[in-house]
N, C-alpha and C positions, 0 to 999 in steps of 0.2 A: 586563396588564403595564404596570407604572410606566415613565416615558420614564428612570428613574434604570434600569431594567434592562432595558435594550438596550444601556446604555452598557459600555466595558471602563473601565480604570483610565485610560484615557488617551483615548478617542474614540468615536467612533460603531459601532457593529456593522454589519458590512461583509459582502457574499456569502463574499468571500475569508476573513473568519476564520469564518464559518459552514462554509463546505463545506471549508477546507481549502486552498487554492488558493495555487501558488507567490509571489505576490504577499502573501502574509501575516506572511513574514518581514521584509519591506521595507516597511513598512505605519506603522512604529512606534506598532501597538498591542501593551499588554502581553500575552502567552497566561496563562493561568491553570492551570496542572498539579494534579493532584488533589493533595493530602496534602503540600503545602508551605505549613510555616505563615506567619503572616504575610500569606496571600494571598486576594483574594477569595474569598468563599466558602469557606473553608477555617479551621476553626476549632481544628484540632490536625493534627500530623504523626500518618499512620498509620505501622504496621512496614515497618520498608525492610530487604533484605537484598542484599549483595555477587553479582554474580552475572557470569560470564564468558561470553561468546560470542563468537564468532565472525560478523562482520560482514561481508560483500563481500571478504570472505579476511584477512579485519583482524580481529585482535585485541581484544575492547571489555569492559575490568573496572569496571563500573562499579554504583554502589548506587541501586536501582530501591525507591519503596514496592510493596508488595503489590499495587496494585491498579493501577497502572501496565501499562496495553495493550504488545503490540507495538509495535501500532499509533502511539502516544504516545511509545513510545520512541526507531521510529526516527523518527519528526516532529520532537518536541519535543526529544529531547539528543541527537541523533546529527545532527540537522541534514538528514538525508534525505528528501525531501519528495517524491520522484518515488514512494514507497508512499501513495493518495490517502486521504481520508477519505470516505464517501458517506452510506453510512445508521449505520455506527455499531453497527448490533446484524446482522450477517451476513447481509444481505440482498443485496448487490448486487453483489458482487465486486470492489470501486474497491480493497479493499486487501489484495489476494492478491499474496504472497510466499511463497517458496521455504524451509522448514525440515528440515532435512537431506535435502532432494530432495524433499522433499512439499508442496505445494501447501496453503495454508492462510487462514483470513479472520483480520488480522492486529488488525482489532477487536477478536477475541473468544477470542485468545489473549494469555494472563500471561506478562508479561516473566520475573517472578521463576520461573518452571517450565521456564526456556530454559537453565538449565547447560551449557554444554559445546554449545550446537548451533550450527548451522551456518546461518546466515541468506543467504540470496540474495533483493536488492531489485531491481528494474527497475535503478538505478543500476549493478549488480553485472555484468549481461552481455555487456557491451562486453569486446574484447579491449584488451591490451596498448597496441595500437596504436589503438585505438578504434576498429576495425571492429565493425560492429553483430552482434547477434547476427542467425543465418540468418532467425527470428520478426519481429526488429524491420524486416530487410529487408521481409520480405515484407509487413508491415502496408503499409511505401511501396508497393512494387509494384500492392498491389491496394488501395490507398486506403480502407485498412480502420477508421479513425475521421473522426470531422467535430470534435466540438471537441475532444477529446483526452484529457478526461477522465480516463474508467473505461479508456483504451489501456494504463498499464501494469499494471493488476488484470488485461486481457485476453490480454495478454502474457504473466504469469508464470503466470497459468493454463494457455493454449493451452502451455505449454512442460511443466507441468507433466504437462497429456492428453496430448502426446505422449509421454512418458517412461513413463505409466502405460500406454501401450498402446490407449488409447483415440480413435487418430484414424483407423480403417479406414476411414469412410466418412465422408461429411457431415452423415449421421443421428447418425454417432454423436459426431459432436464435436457437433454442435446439442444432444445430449444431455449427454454430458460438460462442457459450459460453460453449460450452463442457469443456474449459478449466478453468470453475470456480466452483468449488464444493461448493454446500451449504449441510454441514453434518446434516443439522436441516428439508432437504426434502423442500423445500419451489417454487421448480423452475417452478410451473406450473403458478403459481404467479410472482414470476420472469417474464416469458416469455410473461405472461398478461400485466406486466409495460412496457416492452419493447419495445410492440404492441402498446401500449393505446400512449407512445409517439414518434415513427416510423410515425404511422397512424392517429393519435391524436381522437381516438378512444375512 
């Protein structure tokens, strides 16, 4: 790799625009969206079509290319960056979100196949008044992440296993969340938060 491609339009390639990290919006480097022309790497517009959803109870009509992730969606135009980026191809759970109550890797699911649904991000489950949800408590309680990561993939997961019924035991949330990796070791804590609000222990 040439030192010309590492670079973006405007700087050096950074941890934060590699993995995603809230500090990438404040960065002013450019992002580079798939299938808008004009832009790096990007030598024609693919098909875009109109598509409605429903965001954190918000209303959002907006025109997505085809090949346009979730994931991409809500990062890059919707501004929501508390859904992480990690490995990109469904391996690790950094960006699990909530689609009409289902639990989903927001990678490797197409914007444009979202009609009509109902998205819930980490940003989404606060109340009114910004009291946390009972999960995001209990991650405090039991000091359930170290750098914070993959916390809200772990979150909308754990809320997701419990909704699906799958938090009866320890085993079986260790099972049911197999698919969220926290690199920092933290799951035994994890699996306590999950417990503590499953069973309100």
């Amino acid at each position: 790799m040439s030192t010309d491609d590492t670079h973006h339009l405007d700087g050096p390639l950074s941890r934060h625009n590699v993995h995603g990290g809230d500090g990438d919006r404040d960065s002013g480097y450019s992002r580079v969206r798939v299938g808008e022309p004009g832009r790096l790497g990007c030598t024609h517009a693919g098909p875009t079509s109109r598509v409605a959803l429903k965001v954190n109870g918000v209303l959002e009509n907006i025109e997505v290319d085809h090949r346009t992730s979730l994931l991409d969606l809500l990062r890059e135009r919707l501004d929501l960056t508390g859904t992480k980026k990690g490995c990109d191809a469904g391996a690790c759970g950094a960006c699990t979100v909530l689609v009409n109550g289902d639990r989903v890797n927001a990678c490797l699911t197409l914007a444009v196949r979202l009609q009509d649904a109902e998205i819930t991000t980490v940003e989404g489950l606060a109340t009114a008044d910004d009291d946390l949800h009972p999960l995001q408590q209990a991650f405090i309680d039991h000091d359930a992440f170290q750098c914070g990561y993959c916390t809200p993939g772990q979150i909308m997961s754990g809320i997701g296993c419990i909704r699906e019924g799958h938090a009866g035991s320890a085993e079986e949330i260790r099972e049911w969340m197999s698919g969220n990796i926290c690199r920092c070791g933290c799951y035994v804590n994890i699996v306590r938060a999950v417990e503590q609000t499953a069973h309100g222990t």
